[in-house]
SEMISE-24171 format. One record per residue (C-alpha): residue in three letters; x, y, z. Coordinates in steps of 0.001 Angstrom, whole numbers, padded with zeros to 6 digits, always signed. Example, Ala and Ser with C-alpha at 12.3 -4.5 7.8 and 13.67 -1.06 7.14 Angstrom:
ALA+012300-004500+007800 SER+013670-001060+007140 
END
This chain:
UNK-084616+075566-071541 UNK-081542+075103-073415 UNK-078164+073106-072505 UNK-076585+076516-071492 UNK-079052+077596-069253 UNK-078541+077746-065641 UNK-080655+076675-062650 UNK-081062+078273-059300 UNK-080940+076797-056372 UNK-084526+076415-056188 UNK-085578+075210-059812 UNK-082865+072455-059265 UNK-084917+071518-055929 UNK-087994+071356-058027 UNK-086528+069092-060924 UNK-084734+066763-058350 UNK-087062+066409-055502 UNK-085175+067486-052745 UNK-084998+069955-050457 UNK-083054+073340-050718 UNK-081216+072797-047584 UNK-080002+069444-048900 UNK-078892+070521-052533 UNK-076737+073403-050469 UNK-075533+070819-047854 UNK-073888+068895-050916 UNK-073123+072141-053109 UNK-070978+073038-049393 UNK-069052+069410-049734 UNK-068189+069530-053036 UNK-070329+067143-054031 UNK-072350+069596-056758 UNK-070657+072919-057098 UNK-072477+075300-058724 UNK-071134+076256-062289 UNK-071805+080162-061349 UNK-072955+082911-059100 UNK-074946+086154-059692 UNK-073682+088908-058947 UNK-075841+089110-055395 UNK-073933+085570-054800 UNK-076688+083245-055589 UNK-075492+079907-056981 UNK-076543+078986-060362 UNK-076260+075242-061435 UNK-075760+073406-065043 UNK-078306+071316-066327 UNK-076011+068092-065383 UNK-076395+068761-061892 UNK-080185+067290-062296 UNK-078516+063871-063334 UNK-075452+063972-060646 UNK-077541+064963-057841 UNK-080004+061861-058926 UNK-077333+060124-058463 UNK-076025+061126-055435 UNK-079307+060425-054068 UNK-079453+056668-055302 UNK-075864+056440-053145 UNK-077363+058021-049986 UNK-079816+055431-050190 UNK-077870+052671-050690 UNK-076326+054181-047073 UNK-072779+055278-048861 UNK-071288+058293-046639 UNK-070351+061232-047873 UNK-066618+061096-048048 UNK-067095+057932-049987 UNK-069516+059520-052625 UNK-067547+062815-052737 UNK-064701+060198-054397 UNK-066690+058314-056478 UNK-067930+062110-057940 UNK-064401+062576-058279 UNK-063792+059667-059816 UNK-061330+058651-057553 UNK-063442+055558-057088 UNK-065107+053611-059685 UNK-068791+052094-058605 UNK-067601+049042-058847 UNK-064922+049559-056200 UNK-067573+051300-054229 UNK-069867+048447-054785 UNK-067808+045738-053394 UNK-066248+047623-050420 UNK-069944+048442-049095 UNK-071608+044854-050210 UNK-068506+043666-048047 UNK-069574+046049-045358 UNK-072968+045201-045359 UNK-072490+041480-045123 UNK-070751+042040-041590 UNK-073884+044577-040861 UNK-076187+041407-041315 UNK-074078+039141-039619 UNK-074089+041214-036344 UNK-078295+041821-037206 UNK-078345+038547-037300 UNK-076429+037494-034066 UNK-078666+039962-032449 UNK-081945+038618-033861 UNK-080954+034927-032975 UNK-080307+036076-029243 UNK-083040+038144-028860 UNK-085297+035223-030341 UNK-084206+032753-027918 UNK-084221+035254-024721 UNK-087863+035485-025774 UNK-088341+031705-025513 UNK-086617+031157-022749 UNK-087069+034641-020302 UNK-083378+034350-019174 UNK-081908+036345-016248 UNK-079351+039455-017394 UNK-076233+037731-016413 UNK-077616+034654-019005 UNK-078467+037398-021158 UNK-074896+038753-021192 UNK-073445+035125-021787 UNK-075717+034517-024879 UNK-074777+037398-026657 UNK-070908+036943-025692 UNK-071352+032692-027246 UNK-073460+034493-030034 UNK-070400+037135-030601 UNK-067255+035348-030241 UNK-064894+035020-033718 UNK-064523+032089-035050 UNK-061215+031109-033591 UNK-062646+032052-029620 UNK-065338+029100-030826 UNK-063137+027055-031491 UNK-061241+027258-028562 UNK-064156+026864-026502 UNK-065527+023671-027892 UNK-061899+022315-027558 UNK-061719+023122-023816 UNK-065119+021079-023308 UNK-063906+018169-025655 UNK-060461+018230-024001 UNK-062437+018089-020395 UNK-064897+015397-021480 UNK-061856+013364-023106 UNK-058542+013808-021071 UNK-056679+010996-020169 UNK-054271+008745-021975 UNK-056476+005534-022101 UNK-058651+006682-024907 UNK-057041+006134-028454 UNK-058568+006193-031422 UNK-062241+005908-029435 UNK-061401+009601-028055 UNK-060106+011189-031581 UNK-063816+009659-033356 UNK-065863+010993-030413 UNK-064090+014700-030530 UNK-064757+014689-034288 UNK-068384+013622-033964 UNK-069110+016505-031208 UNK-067326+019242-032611 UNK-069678+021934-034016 UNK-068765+023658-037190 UNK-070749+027376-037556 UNK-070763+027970-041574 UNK-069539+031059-042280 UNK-073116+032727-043296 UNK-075320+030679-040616 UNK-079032+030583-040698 UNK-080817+031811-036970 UNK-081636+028486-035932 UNK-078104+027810-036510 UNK-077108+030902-034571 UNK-079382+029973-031648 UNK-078278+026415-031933 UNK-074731+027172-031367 UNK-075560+029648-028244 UNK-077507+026832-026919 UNK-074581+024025-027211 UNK-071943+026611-026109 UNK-074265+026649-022720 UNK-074138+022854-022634 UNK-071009+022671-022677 UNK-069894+025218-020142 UNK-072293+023629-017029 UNK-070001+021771-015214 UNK-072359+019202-014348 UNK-073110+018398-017878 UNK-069376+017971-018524 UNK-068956+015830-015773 UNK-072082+013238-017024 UNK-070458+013190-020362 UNK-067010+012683-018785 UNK-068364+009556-016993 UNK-069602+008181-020124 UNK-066198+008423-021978 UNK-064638+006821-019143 UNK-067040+003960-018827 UNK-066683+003573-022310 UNK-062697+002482-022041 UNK-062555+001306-018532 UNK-063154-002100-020331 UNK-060885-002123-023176 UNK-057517-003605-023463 UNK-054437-001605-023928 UNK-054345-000695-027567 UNK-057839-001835-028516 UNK-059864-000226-031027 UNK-063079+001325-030842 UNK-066353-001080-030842 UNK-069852-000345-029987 UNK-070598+000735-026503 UNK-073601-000281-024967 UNK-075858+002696-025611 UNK-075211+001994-029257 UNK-076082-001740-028743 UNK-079459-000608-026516 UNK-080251+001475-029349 UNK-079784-001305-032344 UNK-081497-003575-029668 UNK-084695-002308-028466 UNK-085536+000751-030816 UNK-088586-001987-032479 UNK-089756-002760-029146 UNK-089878+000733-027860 UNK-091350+001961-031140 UNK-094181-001208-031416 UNK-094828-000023-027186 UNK-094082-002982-026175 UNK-093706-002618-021972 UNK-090254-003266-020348 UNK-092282-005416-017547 UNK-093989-007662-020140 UNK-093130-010862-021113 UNK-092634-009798-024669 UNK-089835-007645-023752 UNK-088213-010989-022325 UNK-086190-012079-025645 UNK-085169-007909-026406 UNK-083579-007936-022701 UNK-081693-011383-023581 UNK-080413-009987-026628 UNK-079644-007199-025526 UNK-077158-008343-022639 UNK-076307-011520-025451 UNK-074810-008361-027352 UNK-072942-006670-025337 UNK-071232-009579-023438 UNK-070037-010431-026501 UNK-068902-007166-027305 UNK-067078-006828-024213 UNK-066012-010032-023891 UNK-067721-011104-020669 UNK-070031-013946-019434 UNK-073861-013187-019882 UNK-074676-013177-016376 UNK-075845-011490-013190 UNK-072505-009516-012683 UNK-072685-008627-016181 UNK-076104-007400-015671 UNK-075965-005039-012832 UNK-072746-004103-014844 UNK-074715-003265-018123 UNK-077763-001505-015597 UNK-074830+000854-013682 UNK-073780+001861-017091 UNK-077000+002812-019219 UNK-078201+004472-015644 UNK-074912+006731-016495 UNK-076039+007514-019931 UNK-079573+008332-018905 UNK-079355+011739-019612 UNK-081607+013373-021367 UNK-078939+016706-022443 UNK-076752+014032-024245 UNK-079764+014064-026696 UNK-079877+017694-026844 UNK-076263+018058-027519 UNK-076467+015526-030730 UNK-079877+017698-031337 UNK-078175+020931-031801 UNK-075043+019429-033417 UNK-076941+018411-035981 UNK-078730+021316-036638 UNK-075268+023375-036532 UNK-073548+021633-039164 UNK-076395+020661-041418 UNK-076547+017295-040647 UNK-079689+014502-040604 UNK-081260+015018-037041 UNK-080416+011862-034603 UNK-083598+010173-033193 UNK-083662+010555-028933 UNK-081304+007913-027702 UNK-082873+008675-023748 UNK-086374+006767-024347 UNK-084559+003961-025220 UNK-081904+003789-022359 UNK-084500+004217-020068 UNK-086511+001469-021338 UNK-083921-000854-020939 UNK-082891+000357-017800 UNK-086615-000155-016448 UNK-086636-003645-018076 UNK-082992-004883-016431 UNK-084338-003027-013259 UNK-087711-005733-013186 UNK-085630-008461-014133 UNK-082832-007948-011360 UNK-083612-010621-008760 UNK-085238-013128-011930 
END
């Protein structure tokens, strides 16, 4: 066939691959008119309708609508216009496939009830600005008060959570998780009590200094990772440097008041969700993850325990 030979309907079908119904469904849109009709009204189509209605079909797939490709045809959209308005499209497409994905991964480890359910995928959902707002409420709960200076400002930086703008699922599910934490009242509370310990002892206008679970940290991590028990006598010289530490760093006499002080406190910070907080920080903005602070408190609150009445 020549270049000024026509096609019907159904010899264009045949050379494009598609159906009959579909080449009229776009020939009805305006998307390939015909370029003549016999004189019985069948439509006859120019060999460049092979080539346009490839193309059309390379846009369907892509998932371009009608209206949109009915323009571009036109030309009252260049591709490249097209391109970047769907590419933008489809990047919030993934983001809400992936917000789904990330709840419906950790509903399967974790068989929640529907009302949990509904609050994951609200945390998993909320803009950027609603997270925001919610980590704030927590941080301004957990650190209210006038007493706390510059300790208060460091601690709200190194708790607040920071979602990247194109998160990775464990991110996702990382951040649902946290948002959880931070909403149980009882968990806000625990952390509360630790801020306030922390500044209880410190003088109008002091600044920040180690607090004790940093010390018990620093302190007995070797003796904890070597197994050493907190009722041997090997743990003997860890416990007197520990309490060595922080009377000095609290400016108090090393002695029995000091140590049922020091026990009341790390019992306080026994908990084992203010490891999963720092766990799930981490992994939300891409940071190294912390060891477990809890094995250690609790090994030096068993060890001050045995040595109470010594």
């Amino acid at each position: 066939m020549d270049g000024d030979t026509l096609y019907a309907i159904g010899e264009l079908a045949q050379r494009t691959g598609l159906t009959v119904k579909t080449i009229r469904f776009y020939s009805d849109h305006g998307i390939v008119a015909p370029a003549d009709r016999t004189r019985a009204g069948y439509r006859r189509y120019a060999p460049d309708a092979v080539a346009r209605l490839a193309f059309v079909r390379t846009l369907r797939e892509l998932g371009l609508g009608l209206g949109i490709i009915r323009r571009v045809v036109a030309q009252e959209l260049t591709l490249s216009e097209v391109a970047a308005e769907h590419a933008a499209t489809l990047d919030v497409q993934i983001s809400i496939l992936r917000l789904r994905r990330a709840v419906l991964t950790a509903a399967a480890q974790r068989e929640p009830t529907p009302k949990e359910m509904e609050l994951m995928h609200q945390l998993a959902t909320l803009s950027e600005v609603e997270r925001r707002c919610l980590i704030e409420g927590f941080l301004d709960t957990v650190f209210e008060g006038p007493h706390g200076g510059a300790y208060y400002d460091a601690a709200r930086r190194t708790m607040t959570p920071e979602l990247p703008d194109s998160p990775t699922d464990e991110q996702v599910r990382g951040w649902v998780e946290l948002a959880e934490l931070s909403l149980d009242p009882d968990f806000r509370a625990s952390v509360r009590r630790l801020a306030k310990n922390h500044v209880s002892d410190l003088p109008d206008g002091a600044r920040p200094r180690p607090d004790m679970v940093a010390i018990a940290r620093d302190v007995v991590g070797e003796a904890v990772a070597c197994g050493i028990s907190p009722a041997s006598p090997q743990a003997d010289p860890v416990v007197a440097e520990l309490t060595a530490r922080c009377a000095l760093a609290y400016g108090r006499p090393d002695d029995a008041e000091l140590h049922r002080w020091l026990l009341h406190r790390l019992e306080a910070a026994s908990d084992p969700r203010w490891d999963r907080y720092f766990q799930l920080l981490a992994r939300i903005n891409g940071w190294l993850a912390p060891g477990d602070l809890n094995p250690l408190i609790g090994w030096s609150v068993a060890a001050l325990r045995m040595r109470g009445d010594r």
